[in-house]
C-alpha positions in Angstrom: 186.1 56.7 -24.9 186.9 53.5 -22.8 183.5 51.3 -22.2 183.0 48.5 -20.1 180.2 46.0 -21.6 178.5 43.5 -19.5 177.0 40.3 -20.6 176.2 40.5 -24.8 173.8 37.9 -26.1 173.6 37.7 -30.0 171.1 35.3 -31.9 172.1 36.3 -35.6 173.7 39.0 -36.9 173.4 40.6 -40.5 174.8 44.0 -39.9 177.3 45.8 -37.8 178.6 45.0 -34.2 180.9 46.7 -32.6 182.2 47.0 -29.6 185.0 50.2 -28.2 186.1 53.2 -30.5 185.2 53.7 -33.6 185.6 56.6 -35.8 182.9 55.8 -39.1 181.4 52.8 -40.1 179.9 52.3 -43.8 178.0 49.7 -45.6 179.8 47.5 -48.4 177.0 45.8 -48.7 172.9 46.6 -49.4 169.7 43.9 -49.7 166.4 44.5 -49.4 164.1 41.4 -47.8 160.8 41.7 -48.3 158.6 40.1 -45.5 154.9 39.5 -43.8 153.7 41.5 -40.5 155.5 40.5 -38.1 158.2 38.1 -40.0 161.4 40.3 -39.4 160.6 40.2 -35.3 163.8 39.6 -33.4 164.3 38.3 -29.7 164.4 35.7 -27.8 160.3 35.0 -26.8 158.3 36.6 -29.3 154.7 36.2 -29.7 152.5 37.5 -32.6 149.3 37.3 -33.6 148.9 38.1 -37.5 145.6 38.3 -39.3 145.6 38.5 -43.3 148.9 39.6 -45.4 149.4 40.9 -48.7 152.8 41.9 -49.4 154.0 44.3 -52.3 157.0 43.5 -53.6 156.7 45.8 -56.6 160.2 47.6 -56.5 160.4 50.3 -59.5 163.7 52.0 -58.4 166.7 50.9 -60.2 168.8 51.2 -57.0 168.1 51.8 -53.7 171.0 52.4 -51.5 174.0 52.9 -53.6 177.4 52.1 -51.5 180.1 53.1 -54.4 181.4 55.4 -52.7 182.0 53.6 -49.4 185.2 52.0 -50.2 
């Protein structure tokens, strides 16, 4: 289906952008970023206000997002 996009502003990207038709659209590649409250916030004004952080990066799963099959 035919679009018309305006005015498109991107900071960083570390995924998928696309822009008309598209029919499926898989990963090829999975991370996993462990971060603080507040430390993934995208945009371009943001404010936070954090108190104390403990993060838990304990990861017992062998694998978490398998993309094998997505060739």
């Amino acid at each position: 289906m035919p679009s018309v996009v305006g005015s498109v502003n991107i900071n960083s990207n570390s995924g998928v952008i696309n822009f008309g038709d598209t029919l499926n659209i898989s990963p090829k590649e999975v991370s996993k970023t462990v971060s603080g409250q507040g430390g993934s916030n995208t945009g371009n004004v943001v404010y936070t206000l954090n108190g104390a952080n403990v993060n838990n990066t304990s990861d017992p799963d062998v694998v978490d997002a398998p993309v094998a099959a997505n060739a």
